[in-house]
C-alpha positions as CSV (number, residue, x, y, z in Angstrom):
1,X,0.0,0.0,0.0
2,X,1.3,3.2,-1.0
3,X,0.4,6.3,1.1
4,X,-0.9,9.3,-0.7
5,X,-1.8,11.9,1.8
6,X,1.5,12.1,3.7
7,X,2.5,15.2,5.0
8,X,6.2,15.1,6.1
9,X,7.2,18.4,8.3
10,X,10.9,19.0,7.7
11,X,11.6,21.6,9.7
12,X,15.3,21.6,12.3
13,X,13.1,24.2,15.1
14,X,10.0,26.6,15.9
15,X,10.0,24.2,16.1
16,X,16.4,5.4,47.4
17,X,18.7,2.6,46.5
18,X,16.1,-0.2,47.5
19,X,16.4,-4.2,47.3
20,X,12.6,-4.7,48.2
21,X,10.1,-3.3,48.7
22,X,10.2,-1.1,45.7
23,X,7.9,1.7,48.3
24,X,10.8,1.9,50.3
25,X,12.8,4.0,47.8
26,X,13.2,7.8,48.8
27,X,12.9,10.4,46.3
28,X,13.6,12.9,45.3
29,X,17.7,13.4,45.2
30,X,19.7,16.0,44.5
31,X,21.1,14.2,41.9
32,X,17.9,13.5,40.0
33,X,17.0,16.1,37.7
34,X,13.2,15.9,36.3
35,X,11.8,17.8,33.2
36,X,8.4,17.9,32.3
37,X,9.3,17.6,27.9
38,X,5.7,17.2,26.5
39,X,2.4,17.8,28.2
40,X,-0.9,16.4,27.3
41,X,-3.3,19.2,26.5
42,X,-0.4,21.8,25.2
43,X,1.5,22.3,21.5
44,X,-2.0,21.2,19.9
45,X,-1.9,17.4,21.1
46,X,-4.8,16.1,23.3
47,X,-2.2,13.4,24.7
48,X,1.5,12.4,24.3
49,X,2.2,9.1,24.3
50,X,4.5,6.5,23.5
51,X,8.1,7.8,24.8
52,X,11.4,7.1,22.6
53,X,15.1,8.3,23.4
54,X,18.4,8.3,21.7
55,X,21.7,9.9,21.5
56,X,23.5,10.6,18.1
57,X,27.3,10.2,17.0
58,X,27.6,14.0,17.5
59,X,26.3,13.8,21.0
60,X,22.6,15.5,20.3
61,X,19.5,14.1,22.6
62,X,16.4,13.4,20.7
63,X,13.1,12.7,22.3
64,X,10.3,11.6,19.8
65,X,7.1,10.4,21.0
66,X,3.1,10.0,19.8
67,X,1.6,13.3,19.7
68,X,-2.2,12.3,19.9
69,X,-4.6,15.3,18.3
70,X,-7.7,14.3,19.6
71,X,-8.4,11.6,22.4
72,X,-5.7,9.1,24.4
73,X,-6.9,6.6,21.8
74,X,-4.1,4.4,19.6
75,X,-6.3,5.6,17.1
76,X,-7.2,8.5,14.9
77,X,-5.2,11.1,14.3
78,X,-1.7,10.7,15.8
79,X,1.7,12.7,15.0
80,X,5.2,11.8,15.4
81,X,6.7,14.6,17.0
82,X,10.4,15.1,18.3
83,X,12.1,17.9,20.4
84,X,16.2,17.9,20.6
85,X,18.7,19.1,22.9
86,X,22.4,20.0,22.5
87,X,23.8,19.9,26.4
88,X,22.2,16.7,27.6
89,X,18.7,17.4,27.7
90,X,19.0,20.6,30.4
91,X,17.6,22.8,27.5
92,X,15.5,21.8,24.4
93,X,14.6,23.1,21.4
94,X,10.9,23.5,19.9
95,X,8.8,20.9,19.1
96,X,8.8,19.3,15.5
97,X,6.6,17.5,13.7
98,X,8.9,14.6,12.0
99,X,5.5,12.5,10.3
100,X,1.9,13.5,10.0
101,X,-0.5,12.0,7.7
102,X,-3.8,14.2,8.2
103,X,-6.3,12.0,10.3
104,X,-4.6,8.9,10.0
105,X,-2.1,7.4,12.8
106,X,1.9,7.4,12.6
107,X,3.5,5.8,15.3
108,X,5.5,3.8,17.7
109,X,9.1,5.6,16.9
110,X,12.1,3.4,17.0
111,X,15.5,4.9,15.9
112,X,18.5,3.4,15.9
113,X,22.0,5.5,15.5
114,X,24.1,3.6,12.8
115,X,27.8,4.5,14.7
116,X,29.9,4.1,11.3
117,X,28.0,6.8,8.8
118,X,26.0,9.0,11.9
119,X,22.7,8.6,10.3
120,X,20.0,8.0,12.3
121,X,17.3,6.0,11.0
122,X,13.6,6.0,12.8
123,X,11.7,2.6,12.4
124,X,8.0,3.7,12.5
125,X,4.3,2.2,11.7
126,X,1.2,3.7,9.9
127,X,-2.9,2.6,9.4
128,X,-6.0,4.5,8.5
129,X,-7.0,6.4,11.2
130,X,-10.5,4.5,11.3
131,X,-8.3,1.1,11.5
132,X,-8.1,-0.1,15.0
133,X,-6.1,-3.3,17.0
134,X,-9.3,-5.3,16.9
135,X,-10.3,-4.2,13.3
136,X,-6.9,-5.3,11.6
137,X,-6.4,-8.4,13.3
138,X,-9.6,-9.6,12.9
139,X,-9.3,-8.6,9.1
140,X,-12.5,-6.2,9.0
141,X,-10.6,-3.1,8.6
142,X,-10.3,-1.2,5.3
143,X,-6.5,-0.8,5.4
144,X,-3.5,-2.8,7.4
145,X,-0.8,-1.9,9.9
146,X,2.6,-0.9,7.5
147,X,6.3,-0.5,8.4
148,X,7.9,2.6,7.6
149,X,11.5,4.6,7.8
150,X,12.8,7.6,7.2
151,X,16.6,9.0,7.6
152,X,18.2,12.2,9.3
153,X,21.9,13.0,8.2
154,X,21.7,16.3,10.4
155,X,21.0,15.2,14.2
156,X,17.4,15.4,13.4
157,X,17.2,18.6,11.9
158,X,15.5,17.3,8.7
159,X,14.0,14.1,8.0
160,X,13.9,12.1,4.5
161,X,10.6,11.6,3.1
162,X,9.4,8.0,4.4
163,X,9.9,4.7,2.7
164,X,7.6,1.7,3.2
165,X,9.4,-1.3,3.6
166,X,6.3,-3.8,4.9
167,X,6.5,-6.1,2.5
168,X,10.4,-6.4,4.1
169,X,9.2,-6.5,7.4
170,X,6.0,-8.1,7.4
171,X,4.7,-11.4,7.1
172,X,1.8,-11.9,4.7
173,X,-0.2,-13.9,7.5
174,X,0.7,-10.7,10.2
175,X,-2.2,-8.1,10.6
176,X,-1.1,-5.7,13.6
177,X,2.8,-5.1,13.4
178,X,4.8,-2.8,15.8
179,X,8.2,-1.2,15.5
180,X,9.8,-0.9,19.1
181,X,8.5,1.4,20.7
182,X,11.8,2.1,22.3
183,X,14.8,2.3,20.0
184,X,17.4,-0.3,18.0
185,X,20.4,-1.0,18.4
186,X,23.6,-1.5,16.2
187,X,25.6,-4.8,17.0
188,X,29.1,-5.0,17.5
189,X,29.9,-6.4,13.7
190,X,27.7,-3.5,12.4
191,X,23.9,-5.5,12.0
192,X,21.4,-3.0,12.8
193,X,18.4,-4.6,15.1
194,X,14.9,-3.2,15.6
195,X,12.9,-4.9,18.2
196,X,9.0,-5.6,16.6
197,X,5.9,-7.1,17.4
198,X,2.8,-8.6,15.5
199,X,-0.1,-10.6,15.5
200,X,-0.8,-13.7,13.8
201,X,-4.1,-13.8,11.6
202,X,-6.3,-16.1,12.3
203,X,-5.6,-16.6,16.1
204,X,-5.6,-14.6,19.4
205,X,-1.3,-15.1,19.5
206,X,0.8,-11.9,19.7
207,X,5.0,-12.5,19.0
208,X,7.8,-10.4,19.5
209,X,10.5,-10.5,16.5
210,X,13.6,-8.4,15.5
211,X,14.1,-6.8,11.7
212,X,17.9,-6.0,10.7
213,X,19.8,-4.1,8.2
214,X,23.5,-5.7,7.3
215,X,24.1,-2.7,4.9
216,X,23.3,0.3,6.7
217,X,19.7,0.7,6.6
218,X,19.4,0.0,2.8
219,X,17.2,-3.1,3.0
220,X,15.8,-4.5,6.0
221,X,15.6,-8.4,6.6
222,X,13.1,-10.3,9.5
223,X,14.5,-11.9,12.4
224,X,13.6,-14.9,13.6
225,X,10.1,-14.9,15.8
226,X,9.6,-15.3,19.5
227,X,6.7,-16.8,21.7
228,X,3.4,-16.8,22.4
229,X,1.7,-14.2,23.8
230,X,4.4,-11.5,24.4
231,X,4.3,-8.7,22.2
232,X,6.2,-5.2,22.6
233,X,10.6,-5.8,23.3
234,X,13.7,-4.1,23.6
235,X,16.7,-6.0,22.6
236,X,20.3,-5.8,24.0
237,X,23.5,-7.0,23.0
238,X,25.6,-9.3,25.5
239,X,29.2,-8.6,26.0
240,X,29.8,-12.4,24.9
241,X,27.8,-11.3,21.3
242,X,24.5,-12.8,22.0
243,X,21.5,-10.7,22.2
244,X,18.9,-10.6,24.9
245,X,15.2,-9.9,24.3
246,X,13.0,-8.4,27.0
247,X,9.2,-8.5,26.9
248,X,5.8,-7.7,27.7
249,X,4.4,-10.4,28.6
250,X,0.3,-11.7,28.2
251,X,1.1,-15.8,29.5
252,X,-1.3,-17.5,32.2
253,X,-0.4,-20.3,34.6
254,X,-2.2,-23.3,34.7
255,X,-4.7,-21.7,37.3
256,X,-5.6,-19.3,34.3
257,X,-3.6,-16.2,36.5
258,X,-1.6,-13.9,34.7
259,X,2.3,-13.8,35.0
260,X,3.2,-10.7,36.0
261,X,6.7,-10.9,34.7
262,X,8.8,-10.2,31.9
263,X,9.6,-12.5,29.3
264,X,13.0,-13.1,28.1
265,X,14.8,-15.1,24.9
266,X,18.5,-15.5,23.7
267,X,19.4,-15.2,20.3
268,X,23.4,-16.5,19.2
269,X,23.3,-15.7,15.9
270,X,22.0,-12.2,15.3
271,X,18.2,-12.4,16.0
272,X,17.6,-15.0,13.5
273,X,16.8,-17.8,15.5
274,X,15.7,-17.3,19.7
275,X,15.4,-19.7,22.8
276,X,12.6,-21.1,23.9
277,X,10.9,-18.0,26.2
278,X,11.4,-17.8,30.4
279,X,10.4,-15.6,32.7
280,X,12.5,-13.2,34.9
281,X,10.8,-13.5,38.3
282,X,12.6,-10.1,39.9
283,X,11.3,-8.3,36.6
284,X,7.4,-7.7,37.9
285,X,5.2,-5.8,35.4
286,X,1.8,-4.8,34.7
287,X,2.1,-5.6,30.9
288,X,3.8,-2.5,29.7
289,X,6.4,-1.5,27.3
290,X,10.0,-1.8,28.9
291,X,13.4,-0.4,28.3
292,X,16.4,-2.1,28.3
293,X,19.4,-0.9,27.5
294,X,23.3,-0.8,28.0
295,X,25.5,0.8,30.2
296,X,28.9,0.0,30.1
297,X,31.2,-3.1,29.4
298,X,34.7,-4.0,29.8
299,X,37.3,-3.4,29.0
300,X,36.4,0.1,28.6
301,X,35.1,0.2,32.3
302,X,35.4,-2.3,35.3
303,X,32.0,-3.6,34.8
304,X,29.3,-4.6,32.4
305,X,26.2,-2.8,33.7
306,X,23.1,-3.4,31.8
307,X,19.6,-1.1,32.6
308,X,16.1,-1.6,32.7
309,X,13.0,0.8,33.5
310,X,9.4,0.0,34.1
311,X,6.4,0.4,36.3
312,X,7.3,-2.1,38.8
313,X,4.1,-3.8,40.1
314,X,1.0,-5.1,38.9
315,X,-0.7,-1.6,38.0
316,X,1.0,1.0,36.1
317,X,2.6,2.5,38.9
318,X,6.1,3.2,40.5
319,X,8.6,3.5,37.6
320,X,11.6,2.3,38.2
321,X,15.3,1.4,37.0
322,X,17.3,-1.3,38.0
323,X,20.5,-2.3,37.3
324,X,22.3,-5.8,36.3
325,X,25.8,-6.9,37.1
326,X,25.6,-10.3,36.0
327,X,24.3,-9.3,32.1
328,X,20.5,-9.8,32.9
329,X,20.8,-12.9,35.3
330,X,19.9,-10.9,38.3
331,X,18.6,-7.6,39.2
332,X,19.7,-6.1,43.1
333,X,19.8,-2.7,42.3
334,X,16.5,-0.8,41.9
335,X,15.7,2.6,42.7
336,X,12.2,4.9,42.5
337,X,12.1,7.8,39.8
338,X,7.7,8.0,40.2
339,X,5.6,6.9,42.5
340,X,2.8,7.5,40.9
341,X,0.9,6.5,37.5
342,X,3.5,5.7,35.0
343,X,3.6,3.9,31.8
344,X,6.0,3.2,28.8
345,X,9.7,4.6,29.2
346,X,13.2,5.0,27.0
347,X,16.4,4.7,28.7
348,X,19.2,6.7,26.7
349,X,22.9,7.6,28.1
350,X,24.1,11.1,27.9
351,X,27.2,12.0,26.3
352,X,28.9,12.7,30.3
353,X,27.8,9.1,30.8
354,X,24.8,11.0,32.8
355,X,22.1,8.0,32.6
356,X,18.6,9.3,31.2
357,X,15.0,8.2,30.9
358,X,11.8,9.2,29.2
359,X,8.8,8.2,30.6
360,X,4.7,8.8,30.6
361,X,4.2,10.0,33.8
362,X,0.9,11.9,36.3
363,X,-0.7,12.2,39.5
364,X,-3.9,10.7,38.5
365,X,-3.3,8.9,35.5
366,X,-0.3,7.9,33.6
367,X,-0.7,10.1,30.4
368,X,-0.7,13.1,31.9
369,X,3.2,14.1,30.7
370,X,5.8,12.4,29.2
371,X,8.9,13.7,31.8
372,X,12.5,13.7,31.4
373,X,14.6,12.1,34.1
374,X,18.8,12.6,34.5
375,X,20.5,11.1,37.1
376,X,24.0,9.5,37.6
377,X,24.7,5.8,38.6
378,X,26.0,6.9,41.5
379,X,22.4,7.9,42.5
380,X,20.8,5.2,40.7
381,X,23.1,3.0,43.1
382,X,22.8,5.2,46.1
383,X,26.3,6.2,46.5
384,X,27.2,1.9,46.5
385,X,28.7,2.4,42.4
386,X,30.5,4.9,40.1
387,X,31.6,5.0,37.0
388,X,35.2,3.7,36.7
389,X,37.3,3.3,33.1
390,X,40.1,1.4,32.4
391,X,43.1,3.5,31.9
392,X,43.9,2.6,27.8
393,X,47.1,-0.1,27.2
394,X,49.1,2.9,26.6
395,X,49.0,4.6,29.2
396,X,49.1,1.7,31.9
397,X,52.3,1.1,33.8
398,X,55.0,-1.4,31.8
């Protein structure tokens, strides 16, 4: 399906360290910085939704997210919108508009930053407007859900004009599909990795899967397919290659409950084949969108520190990061940034190694604001962990 009606805006601007409970976290710390970026009802946008966060080559913080025109709905008229910041996200620009296709819906952004050329490519998703989850996968809607990217060679200043690349990405028996939301990552060999999600026609099943690029966003290729009933992922690379898949997770027991934890996979070859999917009982969740990301590894620092953010119960409450040693086996670090509604989040490190995280925040609901957090590790770990690099070969003593 080729769109006709898209309107692409290129413009640059005028644009409480705790093991458990998670309650018993203090906040806030002076070294937690929080910025209120988009705000529902302002800038024309009923709601913002769907947070994404990355850094570029050049050091430049972008933030895009949904910006919904009308209602909270996943439907109808939805925006993708970005604002950008050149010293670490303590001042930003004005908001752009990066894709907006009259009353239909862009959405869930997923950029990656390709580290050898700069470019940033942004994974995104499109469908009528009218076209709803329950429409499309139940194949009474007049359009489908389509993969889409488009390019910025500038930091995000300007954007290229999208390219469709479903038939790439998609499966002909797929109806819903989801980039991210969240953001990619490039390997160590150079693959470029998007973290997806779709439905399978004819059933009730929901999968998580990865699409890659070996030649720098040219073409993109699917991954191999995940699960049952998981759906929205962020993927990470392990400091032995492998790649670790996080997800939200829809499974019952056997009693019929549901298990309020996330569900993980291993992938040694790329993201084209995955394990068989477990559950990561410290990781408690609501079913929610999660962010993974990481941190540091050696040699380059003493220790491979690996991230993740969510609302950390069984409501969408209490958003919080925790940090992993051990590459994902275990969890013991967690600390509060919300203890209030909260929602889907981004994780992103600043160029001073400043960790950051964008999340859907409020008092009485969770779409109220989508906020900007900064802290360091060492507040993240409350004073128990700092950053420490390896001096380089040369300069260590002979």
């Amino acid at each position: 399906m080729r769109m006709q009606r898209l309107i692409l805006f290129l413009t640059a601007s005028t644009t409480a360290l705790i093991d458990q409970p998670i309650a018993a976290a203090a906040e806030p710390s002076k070294n937690l910085v929080q910025t209120d970026l988009f705000i529902s009802g302002q800038e024309g946008y009923h709601t913002f939704r769907i947070p994404s966060l990355i850094v570029t080559k050049k050091g430049t913080v972008l933030a895009f997210c949904e910006g919904r025109k009308d209602s909270r709905s996943d439907t109808g008229n939805i925006d993708l919108v970005l604002k950008r910041s050149f010293d670490g996200g303590k001042t930003w620009q004005p908001m752009q508009v990066v894709a907006d296709d009259g009353p239909n819906t862009m959405g869930n952004p997923c950029p990656v930053v390709d580290r050898d050329t700069g470019t940033i490519w942004l994974l995104i998703t499109r469908n009528l407007g009218q076209d709803n989850l329950q429409k499309i996968n139940a194949g009474t809607s007049q359009g489908t859900r389509e993969a889409w990217v488009l390019k910025s060679g500038d930091d995000g200043a300007t954007w290229s004009k999208p390219v469709e690349i479903t038939r790439m990405a998609k499966a002909h028996d797929w109806t819903w599909y989801a980039t991210g939301p969240g953001c990619g990552i490039q390997l160590t060999g150079g693959r470029l990795v998007i973290p997806c999600d779709h439905a399978v026609a004819g059933s009730q099943l929901f999968r998580s899967h990865v699409i890659y690029s070996d030649d720098h966003g040219k073409t993109w290729k699917r991954g191999g397919v995940v699960g049952d009933h998981v759906n929205e992922c962020q993927v990470v690379e392990l400091v032995d290659g492998s790649l670790l898949l996080n997800m939200r997770n829809y499974a019952r027991d056997t009693a019929g409950n549901r298990v309020h934890h996330r569900a993980v996979a291993t992938s040694r070859d790329g993201g084209l084949t995955w394990s068989p999917v477990t559950f990561d009982d410290t990781l408690i969740e609501p079913i929610c969108q999660a962010s993974l990301l990481r941190f540091t590894a050696r040699p380059t620092f003493a220790r491979n520190l690996l991230l993740f953010s969510n609302p950390a119960g069984t409501e969408r409450v209490k958003m919080t990061v925790r940090v992993s040693y051990d590459e994902g086996k275990t969890w013991p670090v967690a600390r509060l940034l919300h203890s209030g509604p909260s929602a889907y989040s981004a994780l992103a490190i600043l160029p001073d190694l400043t960790i950051a995280c964008l999340y859907e925040r409020g008092n009485k609901h969770a779409y109220e604001k989508i906020a900007f957090a900064r802290f360091s590790i060492d507040w993240l770990t409350g004073g128990k962990d700092s950053l420490t690099r390896r001096s380089p070969p040369s300069s260590r003593a002979k």
